[in-house]
VODRENVEX-933190 format. One record per residue: x, z, y of N, C-alpha, C, O in turn; residue in three letters. Coordinates in Angstrom, 2 decimals. Layout:
N
> X, Z, Y, X, Z, Y, X, Z, Y, X, Z, Y, ALA;
...
//
This chain:
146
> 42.77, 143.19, 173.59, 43.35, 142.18, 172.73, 42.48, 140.93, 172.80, 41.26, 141.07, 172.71, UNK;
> 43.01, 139.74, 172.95, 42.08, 138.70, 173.21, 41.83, 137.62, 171.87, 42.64, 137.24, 171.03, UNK;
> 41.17, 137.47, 171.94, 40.49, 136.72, 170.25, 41.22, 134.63, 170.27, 41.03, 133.64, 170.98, UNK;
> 41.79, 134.87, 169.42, 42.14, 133.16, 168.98, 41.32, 132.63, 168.43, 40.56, 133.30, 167.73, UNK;
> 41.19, 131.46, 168.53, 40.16, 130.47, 167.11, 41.53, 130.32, 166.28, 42.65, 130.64, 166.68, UNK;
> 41.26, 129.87, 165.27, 41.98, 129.63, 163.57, 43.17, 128.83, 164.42, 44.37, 129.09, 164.37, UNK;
> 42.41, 127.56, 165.37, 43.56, 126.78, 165.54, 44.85, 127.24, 166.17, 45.99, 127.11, 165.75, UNK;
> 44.41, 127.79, 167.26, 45.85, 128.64, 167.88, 46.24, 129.45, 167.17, 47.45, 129.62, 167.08, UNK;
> 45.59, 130.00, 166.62, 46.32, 131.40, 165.57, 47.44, 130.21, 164.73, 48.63, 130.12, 165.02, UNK;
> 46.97, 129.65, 163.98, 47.92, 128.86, 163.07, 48.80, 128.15, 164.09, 49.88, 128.36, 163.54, UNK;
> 49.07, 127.54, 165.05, 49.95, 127.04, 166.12, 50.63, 127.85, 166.15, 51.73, 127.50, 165.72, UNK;
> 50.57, 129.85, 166.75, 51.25, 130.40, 166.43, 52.14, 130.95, 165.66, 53.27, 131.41, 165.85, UNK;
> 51.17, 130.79, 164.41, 52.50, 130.82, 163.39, 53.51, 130.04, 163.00, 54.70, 130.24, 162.78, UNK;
> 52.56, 128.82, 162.93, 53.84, 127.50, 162.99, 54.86, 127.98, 163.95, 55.87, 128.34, 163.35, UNK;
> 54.94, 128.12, 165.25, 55.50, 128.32, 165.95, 56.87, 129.42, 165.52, 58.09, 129.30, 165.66, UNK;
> 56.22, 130.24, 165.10, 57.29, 131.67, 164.66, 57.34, 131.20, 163.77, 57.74, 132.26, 163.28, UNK;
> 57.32, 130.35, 162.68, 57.76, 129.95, 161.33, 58.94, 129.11, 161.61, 59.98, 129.09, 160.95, UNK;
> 58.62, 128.25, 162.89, 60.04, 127.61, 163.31, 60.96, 128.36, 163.69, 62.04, 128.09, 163.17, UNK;
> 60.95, 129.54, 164.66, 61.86, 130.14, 164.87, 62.65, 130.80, 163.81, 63.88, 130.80, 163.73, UNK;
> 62.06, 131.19, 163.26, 62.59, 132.08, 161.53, 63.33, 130.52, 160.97, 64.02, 130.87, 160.01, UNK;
> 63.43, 129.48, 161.08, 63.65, 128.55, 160.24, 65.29, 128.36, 161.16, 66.32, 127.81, 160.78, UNK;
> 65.10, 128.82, 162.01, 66.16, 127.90, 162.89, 67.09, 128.92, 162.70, 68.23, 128.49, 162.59, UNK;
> 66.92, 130.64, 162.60, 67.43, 131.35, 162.74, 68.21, 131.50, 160.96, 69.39, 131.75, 160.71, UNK;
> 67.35, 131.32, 160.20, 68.02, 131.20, 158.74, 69.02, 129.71, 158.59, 70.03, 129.54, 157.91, UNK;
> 68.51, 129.03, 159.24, 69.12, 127.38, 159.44, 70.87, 127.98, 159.78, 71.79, 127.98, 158.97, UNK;
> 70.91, 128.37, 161.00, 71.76, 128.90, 161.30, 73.08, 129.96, 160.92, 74.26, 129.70, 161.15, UNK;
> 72.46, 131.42, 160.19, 72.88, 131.77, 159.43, 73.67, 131.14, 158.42, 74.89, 131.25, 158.27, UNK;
> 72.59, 130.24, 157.52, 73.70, 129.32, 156.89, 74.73, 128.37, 157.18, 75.68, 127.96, 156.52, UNK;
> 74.35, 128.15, 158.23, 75.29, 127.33, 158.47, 76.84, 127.96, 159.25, 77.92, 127.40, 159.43, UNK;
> 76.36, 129.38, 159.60, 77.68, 130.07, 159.89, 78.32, 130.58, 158.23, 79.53, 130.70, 158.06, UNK;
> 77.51, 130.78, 157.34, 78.16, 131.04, 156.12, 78.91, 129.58, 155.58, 79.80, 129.52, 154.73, UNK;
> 78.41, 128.64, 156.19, 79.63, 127.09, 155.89, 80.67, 127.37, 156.65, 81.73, 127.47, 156.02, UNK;
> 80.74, 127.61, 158.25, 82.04, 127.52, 158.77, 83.04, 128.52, 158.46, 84.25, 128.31, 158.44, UNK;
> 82.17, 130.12, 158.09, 83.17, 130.70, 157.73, 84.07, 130.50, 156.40, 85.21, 130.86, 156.11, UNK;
> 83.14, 129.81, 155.77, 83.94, 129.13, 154.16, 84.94, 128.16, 154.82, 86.12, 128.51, 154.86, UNK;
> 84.71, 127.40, 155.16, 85.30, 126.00, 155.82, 86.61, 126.99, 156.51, 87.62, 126.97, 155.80, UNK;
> 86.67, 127.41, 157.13, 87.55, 128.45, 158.04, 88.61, 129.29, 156.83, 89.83, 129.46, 156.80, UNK;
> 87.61, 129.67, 155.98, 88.76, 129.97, 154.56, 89.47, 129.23, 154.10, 90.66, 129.54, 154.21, UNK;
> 89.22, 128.19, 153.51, 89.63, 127.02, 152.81, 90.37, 126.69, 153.82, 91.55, 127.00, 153.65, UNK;
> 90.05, 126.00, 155.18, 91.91, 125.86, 155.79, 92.66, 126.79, 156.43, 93.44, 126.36, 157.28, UNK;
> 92.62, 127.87, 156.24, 93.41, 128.79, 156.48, 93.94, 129.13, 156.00, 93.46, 129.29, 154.88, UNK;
> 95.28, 129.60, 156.13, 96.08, 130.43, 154.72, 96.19, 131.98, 154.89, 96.04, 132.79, 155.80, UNK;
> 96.50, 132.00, 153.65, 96.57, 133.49, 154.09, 97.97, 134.34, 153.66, 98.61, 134.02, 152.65, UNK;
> 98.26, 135.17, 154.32, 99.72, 136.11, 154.72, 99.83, 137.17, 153.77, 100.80, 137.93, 153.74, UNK;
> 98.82, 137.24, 152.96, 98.36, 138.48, 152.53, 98.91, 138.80, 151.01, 99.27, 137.78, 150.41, UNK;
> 99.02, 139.96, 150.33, 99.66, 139.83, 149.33, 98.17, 140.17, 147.98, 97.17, 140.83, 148.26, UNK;
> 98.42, 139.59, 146.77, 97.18, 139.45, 146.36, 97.32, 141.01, 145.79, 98.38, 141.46, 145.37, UNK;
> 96.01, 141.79, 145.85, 95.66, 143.00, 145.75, 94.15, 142.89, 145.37, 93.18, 142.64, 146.08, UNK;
> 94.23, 143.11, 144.26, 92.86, 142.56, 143.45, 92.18, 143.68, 143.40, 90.98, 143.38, 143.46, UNK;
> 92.39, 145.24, 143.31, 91.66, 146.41, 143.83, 90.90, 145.92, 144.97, 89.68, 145.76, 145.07, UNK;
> 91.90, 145.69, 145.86, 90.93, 145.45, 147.19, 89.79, 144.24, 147.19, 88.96, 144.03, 148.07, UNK;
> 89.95, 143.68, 146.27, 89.57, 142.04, 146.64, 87.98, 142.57, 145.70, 86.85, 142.38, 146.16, UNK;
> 88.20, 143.12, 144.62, 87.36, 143.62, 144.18, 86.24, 144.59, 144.71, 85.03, 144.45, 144.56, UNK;
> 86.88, 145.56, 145.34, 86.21, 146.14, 146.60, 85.51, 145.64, 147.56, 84.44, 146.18, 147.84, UNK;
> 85.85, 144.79, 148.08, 85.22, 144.04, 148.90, 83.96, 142.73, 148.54, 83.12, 142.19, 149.26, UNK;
> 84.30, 142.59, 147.15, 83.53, 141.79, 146.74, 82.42, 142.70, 145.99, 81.42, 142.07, 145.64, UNK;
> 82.45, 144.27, 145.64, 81.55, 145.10, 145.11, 80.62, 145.34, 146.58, 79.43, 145.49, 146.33, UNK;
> 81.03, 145.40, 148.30, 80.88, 145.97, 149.31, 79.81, 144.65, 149.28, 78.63, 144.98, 149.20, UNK;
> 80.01, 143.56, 149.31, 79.53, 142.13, 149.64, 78.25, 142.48, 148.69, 77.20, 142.53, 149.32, UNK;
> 78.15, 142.72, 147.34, 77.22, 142.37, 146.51, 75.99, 143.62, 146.86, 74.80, 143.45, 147.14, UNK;
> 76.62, 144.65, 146.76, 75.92, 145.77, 147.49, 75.03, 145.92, 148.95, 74.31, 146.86, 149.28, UNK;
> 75.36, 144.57, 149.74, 74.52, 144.61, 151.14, 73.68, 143.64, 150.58, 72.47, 143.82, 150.66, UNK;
> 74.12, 142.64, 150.03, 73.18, 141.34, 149.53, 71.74, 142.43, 149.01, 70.69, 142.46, 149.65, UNK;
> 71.95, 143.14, 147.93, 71.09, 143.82, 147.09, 70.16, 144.87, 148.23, 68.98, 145.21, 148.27, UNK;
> 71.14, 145.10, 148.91, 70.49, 145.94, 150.29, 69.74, 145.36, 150.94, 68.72, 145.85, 151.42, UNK;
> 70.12, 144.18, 151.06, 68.87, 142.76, 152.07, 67.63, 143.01, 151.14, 66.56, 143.25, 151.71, UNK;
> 67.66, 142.96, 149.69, 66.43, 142.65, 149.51, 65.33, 143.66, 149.30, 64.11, 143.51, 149.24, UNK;
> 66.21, 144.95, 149.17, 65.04, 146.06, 148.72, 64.60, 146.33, 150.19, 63.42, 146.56, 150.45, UNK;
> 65.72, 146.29, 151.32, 65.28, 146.46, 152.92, 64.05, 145.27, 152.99, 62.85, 145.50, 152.78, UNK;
> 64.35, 144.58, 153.15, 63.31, 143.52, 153.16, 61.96, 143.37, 152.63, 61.04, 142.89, 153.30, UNK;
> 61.81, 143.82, 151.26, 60.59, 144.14, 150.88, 59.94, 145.43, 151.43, 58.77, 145.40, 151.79, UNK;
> 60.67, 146.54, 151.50, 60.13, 147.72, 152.39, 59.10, 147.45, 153.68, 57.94, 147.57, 154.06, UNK;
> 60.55, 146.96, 154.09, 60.08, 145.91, 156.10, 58.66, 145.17, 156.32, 57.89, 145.22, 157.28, UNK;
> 58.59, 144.37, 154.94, 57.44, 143.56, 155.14, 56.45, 144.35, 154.50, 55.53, 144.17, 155.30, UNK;
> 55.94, 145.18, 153.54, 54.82, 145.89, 153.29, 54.68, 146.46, 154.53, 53.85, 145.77, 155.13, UNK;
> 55.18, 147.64, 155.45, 55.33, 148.14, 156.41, 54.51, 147.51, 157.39, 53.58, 147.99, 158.04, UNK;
> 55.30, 145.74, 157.40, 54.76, 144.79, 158.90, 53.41, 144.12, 158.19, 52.65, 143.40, 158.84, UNK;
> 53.22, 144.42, 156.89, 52.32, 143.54, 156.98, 50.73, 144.51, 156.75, 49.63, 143.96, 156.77, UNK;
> 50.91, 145.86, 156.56, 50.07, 147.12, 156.44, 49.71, 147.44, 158.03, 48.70, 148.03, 158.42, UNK;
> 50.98, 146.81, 158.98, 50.69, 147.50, 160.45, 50.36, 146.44, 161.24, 50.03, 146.52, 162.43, UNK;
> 50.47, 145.15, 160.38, 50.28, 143.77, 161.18, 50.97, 143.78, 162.79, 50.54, 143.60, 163.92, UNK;
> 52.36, 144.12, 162.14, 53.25, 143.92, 163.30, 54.13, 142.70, 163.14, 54.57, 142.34, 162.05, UNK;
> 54.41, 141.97, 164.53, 54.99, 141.17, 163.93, 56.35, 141.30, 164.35, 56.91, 140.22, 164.12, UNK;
> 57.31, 142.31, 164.99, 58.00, 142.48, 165.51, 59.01, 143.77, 163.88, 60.21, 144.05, 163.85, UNK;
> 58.14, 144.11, 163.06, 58.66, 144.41, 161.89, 58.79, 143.33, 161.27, 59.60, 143.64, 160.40, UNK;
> 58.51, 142.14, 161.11, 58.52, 141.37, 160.19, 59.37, 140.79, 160.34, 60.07, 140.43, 159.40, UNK;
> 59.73, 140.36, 162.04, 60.88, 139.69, 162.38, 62.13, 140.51, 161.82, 62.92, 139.97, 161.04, UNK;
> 62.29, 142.06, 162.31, 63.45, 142.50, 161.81, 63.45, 142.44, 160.61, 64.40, 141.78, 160.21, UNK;
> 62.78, 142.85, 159.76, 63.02, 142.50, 158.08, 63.65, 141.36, 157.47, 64.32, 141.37, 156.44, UNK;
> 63.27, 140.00, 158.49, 64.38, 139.05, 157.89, 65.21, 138.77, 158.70, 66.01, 137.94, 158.25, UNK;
> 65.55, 139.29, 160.39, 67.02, 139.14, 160.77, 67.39, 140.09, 160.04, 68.45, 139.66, 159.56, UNK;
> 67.22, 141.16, 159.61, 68.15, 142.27, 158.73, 68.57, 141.42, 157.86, 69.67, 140.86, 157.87, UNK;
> 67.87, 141.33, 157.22, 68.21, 140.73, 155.59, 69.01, 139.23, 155.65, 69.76, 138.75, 154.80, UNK;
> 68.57, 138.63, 156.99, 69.68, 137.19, 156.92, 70.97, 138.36, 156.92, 71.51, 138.85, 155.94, UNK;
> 71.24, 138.62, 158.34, 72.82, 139.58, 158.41, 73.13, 140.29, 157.33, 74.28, 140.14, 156.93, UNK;
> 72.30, 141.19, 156.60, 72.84, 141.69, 155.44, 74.06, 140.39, 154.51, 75.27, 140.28, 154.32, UNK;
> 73.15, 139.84, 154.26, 73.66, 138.54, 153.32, 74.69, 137.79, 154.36, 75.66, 137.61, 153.63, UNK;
> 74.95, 137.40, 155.28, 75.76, 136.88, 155.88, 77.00, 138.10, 155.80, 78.16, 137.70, 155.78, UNK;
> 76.82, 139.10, 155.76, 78.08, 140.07, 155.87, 79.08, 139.84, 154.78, 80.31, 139.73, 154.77, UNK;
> 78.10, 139.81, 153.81, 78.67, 139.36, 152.24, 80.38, 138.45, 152.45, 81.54, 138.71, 152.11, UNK;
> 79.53, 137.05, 153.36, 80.80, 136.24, 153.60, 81.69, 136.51, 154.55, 82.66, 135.78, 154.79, UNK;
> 81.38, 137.72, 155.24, 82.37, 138.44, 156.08, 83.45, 139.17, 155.07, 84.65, 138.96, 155.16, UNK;
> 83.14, 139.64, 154.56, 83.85, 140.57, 153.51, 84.38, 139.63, 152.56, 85.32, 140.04, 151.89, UNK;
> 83.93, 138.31, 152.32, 84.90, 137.40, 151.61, 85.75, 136.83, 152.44, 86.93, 136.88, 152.10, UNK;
> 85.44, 136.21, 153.59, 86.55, 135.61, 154.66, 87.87, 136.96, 154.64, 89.08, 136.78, 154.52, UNK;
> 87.21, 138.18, 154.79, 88.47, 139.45, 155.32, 89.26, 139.52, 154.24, 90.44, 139.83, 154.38, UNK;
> 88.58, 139.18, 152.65, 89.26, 139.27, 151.32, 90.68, 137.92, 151.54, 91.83, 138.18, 151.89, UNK;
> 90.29, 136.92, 151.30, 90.71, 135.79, 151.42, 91.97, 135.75, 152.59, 92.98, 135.09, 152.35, UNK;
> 91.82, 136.46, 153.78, 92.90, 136.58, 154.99, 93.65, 137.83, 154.53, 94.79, 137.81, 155.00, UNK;
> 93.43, 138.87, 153.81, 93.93, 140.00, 154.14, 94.49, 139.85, 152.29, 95.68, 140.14, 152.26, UNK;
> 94.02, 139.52, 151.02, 94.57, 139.28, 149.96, 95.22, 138.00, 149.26, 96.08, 137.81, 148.40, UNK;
> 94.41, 137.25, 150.02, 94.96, 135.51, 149.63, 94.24, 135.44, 147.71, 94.47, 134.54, 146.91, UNK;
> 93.55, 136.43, 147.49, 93.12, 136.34, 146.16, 91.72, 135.28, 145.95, 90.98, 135.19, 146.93, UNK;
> 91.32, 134.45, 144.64, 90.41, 133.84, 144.55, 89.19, 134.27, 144.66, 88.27, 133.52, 144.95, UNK;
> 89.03, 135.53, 144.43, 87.54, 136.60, 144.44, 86.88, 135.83, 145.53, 85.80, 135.33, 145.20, UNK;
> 87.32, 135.59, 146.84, 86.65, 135.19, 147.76, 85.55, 134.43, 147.81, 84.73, 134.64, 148.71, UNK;
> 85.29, 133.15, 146.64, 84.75, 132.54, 147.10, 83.17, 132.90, 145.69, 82.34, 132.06, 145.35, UNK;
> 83.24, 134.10, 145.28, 82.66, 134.57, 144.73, 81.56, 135.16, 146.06, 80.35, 134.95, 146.05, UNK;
> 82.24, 135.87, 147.09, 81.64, 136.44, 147.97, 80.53, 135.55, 148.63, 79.37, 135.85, 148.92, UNK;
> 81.29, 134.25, 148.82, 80.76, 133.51, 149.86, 79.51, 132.56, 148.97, 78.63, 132.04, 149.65, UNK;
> 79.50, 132.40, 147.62, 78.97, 132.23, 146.66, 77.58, 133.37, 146.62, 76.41, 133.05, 146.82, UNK;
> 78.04, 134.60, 146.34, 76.81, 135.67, 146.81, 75.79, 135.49, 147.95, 74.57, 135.67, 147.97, UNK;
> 76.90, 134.96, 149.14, 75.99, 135.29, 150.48, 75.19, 134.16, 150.29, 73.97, 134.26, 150.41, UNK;
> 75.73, 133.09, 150.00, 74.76, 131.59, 150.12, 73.59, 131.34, 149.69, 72.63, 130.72, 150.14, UNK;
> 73.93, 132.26, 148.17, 72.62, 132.36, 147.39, 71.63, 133.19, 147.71, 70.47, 132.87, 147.47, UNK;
> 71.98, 134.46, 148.36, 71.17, 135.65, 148.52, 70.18, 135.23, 149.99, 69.05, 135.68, 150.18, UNK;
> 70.98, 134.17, 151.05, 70.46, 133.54, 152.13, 69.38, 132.71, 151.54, 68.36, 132.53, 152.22, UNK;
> 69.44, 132.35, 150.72, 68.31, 131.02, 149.78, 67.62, 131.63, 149.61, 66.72, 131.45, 150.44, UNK;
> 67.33, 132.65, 148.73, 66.46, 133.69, 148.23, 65.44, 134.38, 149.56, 64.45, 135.06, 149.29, UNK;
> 65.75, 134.16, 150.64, 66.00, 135.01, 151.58, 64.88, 133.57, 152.89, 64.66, 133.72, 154.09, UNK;
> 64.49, 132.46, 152.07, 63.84, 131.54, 152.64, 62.77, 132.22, 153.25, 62.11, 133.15, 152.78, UNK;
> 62.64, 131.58, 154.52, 61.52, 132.26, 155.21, 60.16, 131.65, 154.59, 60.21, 130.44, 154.38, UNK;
> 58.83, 132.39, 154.25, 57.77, 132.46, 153.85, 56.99, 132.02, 155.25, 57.45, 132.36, 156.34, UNK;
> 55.94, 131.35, 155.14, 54.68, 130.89, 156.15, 53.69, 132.22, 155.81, 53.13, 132.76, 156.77, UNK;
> 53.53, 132.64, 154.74, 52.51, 133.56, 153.99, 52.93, 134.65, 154.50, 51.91, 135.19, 154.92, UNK;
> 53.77, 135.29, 154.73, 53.96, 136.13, 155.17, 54.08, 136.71, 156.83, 54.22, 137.85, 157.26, UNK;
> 53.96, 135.49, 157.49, 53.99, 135.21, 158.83, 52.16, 135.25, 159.19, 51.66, 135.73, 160.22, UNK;
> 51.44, 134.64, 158.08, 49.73, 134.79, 158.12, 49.26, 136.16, 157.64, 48.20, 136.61, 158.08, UNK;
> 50.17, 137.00, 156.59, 49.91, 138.16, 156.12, 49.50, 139.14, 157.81, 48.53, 139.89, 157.94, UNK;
> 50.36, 138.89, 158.72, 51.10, 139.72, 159.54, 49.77, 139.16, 160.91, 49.32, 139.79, 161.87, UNK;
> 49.54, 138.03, 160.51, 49.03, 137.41, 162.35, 47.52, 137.61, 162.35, 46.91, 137.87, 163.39, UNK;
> 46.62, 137.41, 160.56, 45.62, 137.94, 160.66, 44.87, 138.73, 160.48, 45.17, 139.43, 159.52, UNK;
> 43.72, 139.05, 161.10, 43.17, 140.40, 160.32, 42.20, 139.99, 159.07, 41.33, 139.12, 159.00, UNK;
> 42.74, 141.03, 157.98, 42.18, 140.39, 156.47, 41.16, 141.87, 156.35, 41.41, 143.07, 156.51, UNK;
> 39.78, 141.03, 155.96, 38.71, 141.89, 155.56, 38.76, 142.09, 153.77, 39.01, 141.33, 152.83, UNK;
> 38.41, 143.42, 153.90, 38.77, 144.07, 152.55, 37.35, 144.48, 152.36, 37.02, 145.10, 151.35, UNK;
//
């Protein structure tokens, strides 16, 4: 294993702090088009509020799943100072929360009911929550004397 000074070490993280930024950047911004994609679309569907409800219980349930996965992920990456756990812990947890607005777009096409934008409301917020940390990217890159 070859030894960094402070400065490259922190370059590196900057570095992977951008990538995590671009990759949550993104995420959200597919949770806009798929809203945007709701809103002008219509839908065929007959309103069935069991289902719409369902789907919006399925949505809130992965959101909640992002975050207890996520905290798991990162004690894990940051106990094994991996950084290849840390990464999956927050692509998991972006996709978790992006599914959310999957399951509202499928509500919205398949019921035509308002629940939908409850869903897409969930995912947006749970993506925010879900901001990538620098601290946790340094938790992971250095070695901390105890």
């Amino acid at each position: 294993m070859q030894l960094l000074n402070p400065r490259e070490e922190e370059a590196n993280v900057d570095a992977r702090y951008r990538v995590f930024l671009i990759l949550w950047s993104a995420i959200l911004i597919s949770i806009g088009i798929l809203f945007t994609l709701a809103v002008f679309l219509g839908s065929s569907g007959k309103v069935n509020q069991t289902f719409s409800i369902a789907l919006l219980g399925i949505g809130i349930a992965t959101v909640t799943t992002s975050f207890v996965y996520k905290q798991q992920m990162l004690k894990k990456a940051i106990e094994k100072q991996q950084i290849q756990g840390l990464m999956s812990a927050y692509i998991v947890s972006f996709a978790l929360c992006e599914s959310a607005a999957l399951f509202a777009l499928m509500d919205h096409l398949a019921t035509g009911s308002g629940y939908y934008r409850f869903g897409f409301t969930l995912a947006a917020i749970g993506l925010m929550l879900h901001f990538p940390k620098k601290e946790h990217l340094r938790a992971v890159s250095y070695k901390q004397s105890i």
